[in-house]
DSSP file (Angstrom, degrees, kcal/mol; ACC not computed):
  #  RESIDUE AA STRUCTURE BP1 BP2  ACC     N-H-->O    O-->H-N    N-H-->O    O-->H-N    TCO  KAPPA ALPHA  PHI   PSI    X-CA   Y-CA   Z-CA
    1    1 A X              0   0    0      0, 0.0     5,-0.1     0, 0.0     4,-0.1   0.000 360.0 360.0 360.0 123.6  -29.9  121.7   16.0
    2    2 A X     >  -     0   0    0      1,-0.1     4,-2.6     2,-0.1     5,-0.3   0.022 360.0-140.7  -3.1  89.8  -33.2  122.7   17.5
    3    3 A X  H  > S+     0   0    0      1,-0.3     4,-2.1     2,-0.3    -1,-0.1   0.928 103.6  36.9 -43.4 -43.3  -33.8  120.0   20.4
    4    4 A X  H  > S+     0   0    0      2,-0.2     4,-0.8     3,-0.1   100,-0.4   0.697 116.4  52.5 -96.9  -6.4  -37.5  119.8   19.6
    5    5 A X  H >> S+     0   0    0      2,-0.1     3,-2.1     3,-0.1     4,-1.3   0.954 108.3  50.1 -94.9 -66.0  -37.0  120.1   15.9
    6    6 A X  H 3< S+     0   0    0     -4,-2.6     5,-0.4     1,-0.3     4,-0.3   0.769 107.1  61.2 -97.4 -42.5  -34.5  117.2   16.0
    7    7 A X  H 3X S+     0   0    0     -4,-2.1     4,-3.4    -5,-0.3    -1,-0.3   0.863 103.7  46.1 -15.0 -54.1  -37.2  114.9   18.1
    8    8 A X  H <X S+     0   0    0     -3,-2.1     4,-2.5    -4,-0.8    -2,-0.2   0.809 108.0  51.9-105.3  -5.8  -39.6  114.9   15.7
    9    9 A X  H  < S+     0   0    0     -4,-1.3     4,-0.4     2,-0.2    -1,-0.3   0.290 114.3  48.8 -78.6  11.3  -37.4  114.0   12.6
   10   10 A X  H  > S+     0   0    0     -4,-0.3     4,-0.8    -5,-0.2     5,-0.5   0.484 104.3  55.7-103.4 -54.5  -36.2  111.4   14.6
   11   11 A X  H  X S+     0   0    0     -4,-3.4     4,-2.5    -5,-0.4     5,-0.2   0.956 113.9  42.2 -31.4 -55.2  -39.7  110.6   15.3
   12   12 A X  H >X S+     0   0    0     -4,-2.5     4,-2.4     3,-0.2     3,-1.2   0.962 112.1  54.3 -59.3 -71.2  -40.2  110.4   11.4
   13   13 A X  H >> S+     0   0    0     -4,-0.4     4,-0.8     1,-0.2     3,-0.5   0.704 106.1  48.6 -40.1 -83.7  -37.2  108.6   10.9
   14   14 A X  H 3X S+     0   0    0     -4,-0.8     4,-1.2     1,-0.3    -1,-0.2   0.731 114.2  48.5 -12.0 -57.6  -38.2  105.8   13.5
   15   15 A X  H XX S+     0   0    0     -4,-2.5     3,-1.5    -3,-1.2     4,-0.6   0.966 107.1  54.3 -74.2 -46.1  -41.6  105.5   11.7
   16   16 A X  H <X S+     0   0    0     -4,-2.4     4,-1.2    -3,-0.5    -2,-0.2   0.871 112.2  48.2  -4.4 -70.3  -39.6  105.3    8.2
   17   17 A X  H 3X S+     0   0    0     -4,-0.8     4,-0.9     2,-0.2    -1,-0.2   0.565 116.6  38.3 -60.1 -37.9  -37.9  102.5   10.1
   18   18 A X  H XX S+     0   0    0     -3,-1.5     3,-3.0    -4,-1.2     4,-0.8   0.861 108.3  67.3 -88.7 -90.2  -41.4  100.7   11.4
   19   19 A X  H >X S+     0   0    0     -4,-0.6     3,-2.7     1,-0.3     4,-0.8   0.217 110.3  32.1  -1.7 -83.8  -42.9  101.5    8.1
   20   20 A X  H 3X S+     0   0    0     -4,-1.2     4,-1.9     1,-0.3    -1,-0.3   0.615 107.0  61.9 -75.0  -8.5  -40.6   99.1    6.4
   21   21 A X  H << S+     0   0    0     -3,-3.0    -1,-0.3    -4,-0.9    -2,-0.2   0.602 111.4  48.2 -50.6 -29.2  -40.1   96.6    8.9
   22   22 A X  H <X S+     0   0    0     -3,-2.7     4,-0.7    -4,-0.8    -2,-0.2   0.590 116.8  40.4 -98.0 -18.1  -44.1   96.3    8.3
   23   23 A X  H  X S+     0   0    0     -4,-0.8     4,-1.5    -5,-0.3    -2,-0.2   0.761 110.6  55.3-108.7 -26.9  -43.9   96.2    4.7
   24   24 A X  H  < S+     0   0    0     -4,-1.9    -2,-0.2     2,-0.2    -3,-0.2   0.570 111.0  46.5 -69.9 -36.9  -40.9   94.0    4.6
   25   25 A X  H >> S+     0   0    0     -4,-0.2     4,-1.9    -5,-0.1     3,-1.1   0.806 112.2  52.9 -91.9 -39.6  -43.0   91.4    6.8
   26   26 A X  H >< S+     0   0    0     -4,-0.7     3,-2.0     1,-0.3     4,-0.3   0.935  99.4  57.2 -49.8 -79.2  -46.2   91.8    4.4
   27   27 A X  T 3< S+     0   0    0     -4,-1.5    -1,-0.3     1,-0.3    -2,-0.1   0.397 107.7  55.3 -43.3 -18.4  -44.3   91.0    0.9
   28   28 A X  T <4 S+     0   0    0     -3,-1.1    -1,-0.3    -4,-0.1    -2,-0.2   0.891 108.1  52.2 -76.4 -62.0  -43.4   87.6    2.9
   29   29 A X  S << S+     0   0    0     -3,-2.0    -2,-0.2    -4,-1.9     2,-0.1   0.747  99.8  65.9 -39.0 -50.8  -47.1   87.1    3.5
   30   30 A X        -     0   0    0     -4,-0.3    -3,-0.0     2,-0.1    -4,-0.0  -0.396  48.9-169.7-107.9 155.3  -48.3   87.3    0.5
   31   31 A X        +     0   0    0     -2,-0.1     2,-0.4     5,-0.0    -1,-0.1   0.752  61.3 115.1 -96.9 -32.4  -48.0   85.1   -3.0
   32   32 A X     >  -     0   0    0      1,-0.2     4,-5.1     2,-0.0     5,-0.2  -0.230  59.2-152.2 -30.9  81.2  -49.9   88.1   -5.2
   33   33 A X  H  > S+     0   0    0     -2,-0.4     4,-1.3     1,-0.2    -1,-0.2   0.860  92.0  54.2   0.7 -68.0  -47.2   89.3   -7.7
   34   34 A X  H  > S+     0   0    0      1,-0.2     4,-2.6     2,-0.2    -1,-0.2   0.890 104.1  41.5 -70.6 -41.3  -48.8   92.3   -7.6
   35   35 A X  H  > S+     0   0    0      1,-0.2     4,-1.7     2,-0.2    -1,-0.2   0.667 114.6  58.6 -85.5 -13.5  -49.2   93.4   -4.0
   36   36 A X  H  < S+     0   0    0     -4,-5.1    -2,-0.2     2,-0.1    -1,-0.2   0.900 111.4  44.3 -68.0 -27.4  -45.3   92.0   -3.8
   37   37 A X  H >X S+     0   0    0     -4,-1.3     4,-4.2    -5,-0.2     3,-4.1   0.996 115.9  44.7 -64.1 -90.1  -44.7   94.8   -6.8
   38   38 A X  H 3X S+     0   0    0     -4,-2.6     4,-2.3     1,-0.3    -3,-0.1   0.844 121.0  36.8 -30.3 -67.0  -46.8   97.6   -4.9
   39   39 A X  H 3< S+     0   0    0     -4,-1.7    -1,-0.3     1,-0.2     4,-0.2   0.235 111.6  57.1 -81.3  29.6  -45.1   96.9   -1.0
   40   40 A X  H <> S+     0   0    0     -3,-4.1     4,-2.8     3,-0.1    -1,-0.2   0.492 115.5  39.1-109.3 -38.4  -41.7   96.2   -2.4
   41   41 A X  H  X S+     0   0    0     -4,-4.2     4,-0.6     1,-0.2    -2,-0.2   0.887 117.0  49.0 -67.5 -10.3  -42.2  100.4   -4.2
   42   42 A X  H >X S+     0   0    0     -4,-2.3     4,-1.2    -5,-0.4     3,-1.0   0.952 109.2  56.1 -82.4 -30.0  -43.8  101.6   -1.2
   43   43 A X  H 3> S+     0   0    0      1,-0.3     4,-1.7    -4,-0.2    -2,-0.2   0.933 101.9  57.9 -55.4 -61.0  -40.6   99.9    0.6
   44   44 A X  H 3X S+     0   0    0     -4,-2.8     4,-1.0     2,-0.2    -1,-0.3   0.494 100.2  52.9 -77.0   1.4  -38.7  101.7   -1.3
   45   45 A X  H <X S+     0   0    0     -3,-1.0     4,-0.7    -4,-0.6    -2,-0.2   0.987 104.4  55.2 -42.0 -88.0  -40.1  105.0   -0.1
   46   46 A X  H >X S+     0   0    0     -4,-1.2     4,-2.4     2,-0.3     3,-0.6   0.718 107.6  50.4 -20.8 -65.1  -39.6  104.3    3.2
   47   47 A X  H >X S+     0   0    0     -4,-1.7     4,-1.3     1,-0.3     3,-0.8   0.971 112.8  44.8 -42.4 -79.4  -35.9  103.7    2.6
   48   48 A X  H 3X S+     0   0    0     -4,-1.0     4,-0.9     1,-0.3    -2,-0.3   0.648 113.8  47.9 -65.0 -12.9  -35.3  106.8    0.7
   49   49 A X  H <X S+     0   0    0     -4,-0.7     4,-3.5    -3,-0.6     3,-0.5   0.922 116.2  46.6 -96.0 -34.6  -37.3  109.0    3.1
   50   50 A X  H <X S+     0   0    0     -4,-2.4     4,-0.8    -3,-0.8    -2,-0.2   0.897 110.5  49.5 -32.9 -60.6  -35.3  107.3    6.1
   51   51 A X  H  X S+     0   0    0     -4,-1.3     4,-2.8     2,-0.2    -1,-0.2   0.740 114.0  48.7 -62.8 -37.0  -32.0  107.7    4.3
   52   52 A X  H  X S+     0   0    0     -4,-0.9     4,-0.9    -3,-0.5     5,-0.2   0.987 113.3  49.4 -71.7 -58.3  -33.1  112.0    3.6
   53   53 A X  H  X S+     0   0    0     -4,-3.5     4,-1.5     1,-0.2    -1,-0.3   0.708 109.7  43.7 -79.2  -9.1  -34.0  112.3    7.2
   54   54 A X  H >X S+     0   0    0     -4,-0.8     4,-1.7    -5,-0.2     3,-1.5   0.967 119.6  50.9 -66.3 -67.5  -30.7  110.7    8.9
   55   55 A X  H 3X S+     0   0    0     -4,-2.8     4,-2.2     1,-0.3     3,-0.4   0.650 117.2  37.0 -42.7 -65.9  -28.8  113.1    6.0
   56   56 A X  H 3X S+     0   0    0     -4,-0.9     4,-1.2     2,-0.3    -1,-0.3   0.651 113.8  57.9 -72.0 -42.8  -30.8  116.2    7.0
   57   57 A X  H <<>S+     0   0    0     -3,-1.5     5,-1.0    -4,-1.5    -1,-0.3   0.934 118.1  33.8  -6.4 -76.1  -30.6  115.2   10.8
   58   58 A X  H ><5S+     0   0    0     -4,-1.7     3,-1.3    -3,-0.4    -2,-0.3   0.620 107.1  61.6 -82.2 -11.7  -26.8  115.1   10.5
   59   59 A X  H 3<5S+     0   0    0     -4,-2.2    -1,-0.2    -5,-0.4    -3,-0.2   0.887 108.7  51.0 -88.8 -28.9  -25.9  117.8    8.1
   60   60 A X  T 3<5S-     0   0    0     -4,-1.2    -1,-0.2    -5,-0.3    -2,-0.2   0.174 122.0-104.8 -99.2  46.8  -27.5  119.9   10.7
   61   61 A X  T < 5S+     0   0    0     -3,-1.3    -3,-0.2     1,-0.2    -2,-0.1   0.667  81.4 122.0  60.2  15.4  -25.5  118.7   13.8
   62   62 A X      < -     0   0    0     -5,-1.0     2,-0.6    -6,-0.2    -1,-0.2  -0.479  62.5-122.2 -88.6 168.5  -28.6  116.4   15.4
   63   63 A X        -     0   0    0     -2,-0.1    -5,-0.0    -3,-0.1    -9,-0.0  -0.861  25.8-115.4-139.9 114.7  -27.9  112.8   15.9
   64   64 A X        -     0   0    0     -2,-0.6     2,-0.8     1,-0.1   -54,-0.1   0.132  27.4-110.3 -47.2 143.2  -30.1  110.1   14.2
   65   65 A X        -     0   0    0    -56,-0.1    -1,-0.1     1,-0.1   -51,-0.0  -0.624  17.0-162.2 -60.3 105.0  -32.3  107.8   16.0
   66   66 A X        +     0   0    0     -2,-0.8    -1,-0.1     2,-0.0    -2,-0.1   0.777  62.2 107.1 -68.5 -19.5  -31.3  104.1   16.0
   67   67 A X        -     0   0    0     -3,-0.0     2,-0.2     1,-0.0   -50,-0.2   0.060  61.3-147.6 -30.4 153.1  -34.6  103.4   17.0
   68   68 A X        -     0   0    0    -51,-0.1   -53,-0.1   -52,-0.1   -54,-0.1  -0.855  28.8-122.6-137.4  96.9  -37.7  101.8   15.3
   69   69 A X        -     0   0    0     -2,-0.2     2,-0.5   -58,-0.2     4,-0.4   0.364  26.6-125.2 -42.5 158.9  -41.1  103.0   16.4
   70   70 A X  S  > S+     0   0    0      1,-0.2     4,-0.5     2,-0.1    -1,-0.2  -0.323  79.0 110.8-109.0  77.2  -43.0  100.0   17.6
   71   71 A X  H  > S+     0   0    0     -2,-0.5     4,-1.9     2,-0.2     3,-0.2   0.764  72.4  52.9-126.0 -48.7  -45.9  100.4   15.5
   72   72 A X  H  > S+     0   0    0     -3,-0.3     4,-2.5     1,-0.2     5,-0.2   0.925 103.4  57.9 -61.0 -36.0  -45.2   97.3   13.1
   73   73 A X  H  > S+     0   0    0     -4,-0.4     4,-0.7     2,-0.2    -1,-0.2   0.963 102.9  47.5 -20.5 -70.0  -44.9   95.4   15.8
   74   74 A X  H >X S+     0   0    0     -4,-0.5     4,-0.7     1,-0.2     3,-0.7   0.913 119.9  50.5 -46.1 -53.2  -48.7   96.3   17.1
   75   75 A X  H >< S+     0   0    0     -4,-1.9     3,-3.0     1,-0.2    -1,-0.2   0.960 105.0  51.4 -33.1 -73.1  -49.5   95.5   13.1
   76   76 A X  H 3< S+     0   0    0     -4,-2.5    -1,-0.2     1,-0.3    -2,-0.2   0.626  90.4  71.6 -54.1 -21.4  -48.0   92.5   12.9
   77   77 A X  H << S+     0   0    0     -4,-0.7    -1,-0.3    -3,-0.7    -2,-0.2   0.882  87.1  79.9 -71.7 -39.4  -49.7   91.1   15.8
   78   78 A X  S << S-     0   0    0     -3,-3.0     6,-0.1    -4,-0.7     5,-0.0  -0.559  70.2-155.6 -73.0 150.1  -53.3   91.0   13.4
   79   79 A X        +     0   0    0      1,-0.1     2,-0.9    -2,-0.1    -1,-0.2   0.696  59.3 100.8-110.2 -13.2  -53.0   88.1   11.3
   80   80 A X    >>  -     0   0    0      1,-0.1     3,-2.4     2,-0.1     4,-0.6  -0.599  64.0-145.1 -88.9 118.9  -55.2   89.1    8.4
   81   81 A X  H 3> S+     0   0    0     -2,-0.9     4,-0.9     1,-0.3    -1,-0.1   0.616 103.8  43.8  -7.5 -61.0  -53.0   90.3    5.1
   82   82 A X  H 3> S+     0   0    0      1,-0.2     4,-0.7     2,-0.2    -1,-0.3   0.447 108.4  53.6-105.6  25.5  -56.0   92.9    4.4
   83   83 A X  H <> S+     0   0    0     -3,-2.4     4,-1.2     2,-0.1     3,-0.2   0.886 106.9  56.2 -64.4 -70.9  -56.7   94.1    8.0
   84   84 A X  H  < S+     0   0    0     -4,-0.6     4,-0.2     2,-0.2    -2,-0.2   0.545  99.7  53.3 -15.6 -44.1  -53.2   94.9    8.1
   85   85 A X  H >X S+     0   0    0     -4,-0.9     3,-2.4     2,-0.2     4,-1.5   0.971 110.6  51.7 -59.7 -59.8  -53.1   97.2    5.1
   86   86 A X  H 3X S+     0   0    0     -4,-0.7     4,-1.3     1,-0.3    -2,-0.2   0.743 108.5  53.3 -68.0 -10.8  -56.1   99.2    6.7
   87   87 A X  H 3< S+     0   0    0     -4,-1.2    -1,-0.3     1,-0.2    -2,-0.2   0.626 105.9  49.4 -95.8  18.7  -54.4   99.5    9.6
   88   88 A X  H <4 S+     0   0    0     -3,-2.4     4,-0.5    -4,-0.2    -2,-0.2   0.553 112.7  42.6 -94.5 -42.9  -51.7  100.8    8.2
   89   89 A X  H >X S+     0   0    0     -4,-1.5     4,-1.7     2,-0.1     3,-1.4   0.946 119.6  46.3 -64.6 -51.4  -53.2  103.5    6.2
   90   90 A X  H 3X S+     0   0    0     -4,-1.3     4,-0.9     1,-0.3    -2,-0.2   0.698 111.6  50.9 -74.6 -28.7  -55.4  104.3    9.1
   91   91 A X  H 3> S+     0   0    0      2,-0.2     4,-3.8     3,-0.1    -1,-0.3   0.875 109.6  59.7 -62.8 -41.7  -52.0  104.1   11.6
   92   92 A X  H <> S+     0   0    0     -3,-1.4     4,-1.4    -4,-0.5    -2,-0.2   0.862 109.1  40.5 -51.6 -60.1  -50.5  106.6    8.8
   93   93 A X  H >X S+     0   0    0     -4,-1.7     4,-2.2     2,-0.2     3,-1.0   0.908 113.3  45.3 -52.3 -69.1  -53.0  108.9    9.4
   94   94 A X  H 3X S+     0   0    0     -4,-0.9     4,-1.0    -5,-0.3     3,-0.3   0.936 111.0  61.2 -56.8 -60.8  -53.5  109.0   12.9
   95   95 A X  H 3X S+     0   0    0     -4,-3.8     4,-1.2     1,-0.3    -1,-0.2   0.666 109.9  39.4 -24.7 -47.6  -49.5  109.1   13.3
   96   96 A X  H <X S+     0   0    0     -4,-1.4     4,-2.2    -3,-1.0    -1,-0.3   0.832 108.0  56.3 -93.0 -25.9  -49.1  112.1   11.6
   97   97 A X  H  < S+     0   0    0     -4,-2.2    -2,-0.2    -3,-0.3    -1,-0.2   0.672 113.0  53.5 -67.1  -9.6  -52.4  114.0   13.1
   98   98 A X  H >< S+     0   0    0     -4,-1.0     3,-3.4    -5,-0.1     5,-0.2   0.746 114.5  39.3 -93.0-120.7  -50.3  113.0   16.8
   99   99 A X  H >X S+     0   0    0     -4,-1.2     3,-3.2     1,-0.3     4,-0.7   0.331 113.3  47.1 -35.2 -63.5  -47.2  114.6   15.6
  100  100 A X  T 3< S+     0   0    0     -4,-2.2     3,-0.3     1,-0.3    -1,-0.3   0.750 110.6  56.5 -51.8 -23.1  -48.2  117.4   14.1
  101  101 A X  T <4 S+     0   0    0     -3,-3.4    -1,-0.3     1,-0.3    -2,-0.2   0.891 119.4  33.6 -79.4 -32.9  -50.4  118.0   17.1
  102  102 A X  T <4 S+     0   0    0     -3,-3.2    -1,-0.3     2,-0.1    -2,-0.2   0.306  92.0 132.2-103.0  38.2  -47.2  117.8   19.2
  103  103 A X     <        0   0    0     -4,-0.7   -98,-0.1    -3,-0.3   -99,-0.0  -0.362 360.0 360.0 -72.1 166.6  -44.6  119.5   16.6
  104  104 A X              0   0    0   -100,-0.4    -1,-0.2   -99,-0.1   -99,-0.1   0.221 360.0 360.0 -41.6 360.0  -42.0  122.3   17.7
């Protein structure tokens, strides 16, 4: 596999990893039925795109990251529920305008 192609799908994969690690800590937070509803399907995004990019990793001879970006961490550190959210979209964003900037 492509050294710099296998970087930055490890890169996704890691942020997969934070993603739910942040969404996983949220659904805790909250009592709202509904926003447990919403981050437990967006959780389950985040799993299945994790689970694709290890497959697609390894089926082309790369070796997944056990790593977890530390970007829910940084998250987790603000304490209000809907502070969090926006910085989450607004992390999202930024995350991918980075990567793309440094892709293969």
């Amino acid at each position: 596999m492509n050294p710099q192609l296998e970087a930055l799908l490890n890169r996704l994969l890691e942020a997969e990893r934070a993603g739910r690690q942040l969404l996983d800590a949220m659904t805790q937070e909250t009592a709202d039925p509904q926003i447990k509803a919403l981050f437990a399907n967006f959780t389950d995004i985040e799993v299945g795109d994790a689970a694709a990019l290890e497959g697609l990793i390894r089926l082309h001879g790369g070796m997944p990251s056990t790593k977890t970006s530390d970007f829910a961490d940084r998250v987790l550190r603000i304490d209000n529920l809907q502070t969090r959210s926006s910085c989450c979209r607004a992390g999202r964003r930024g995350w991918r305008a980075k990567s793309s900037r440094r892709s293969p």
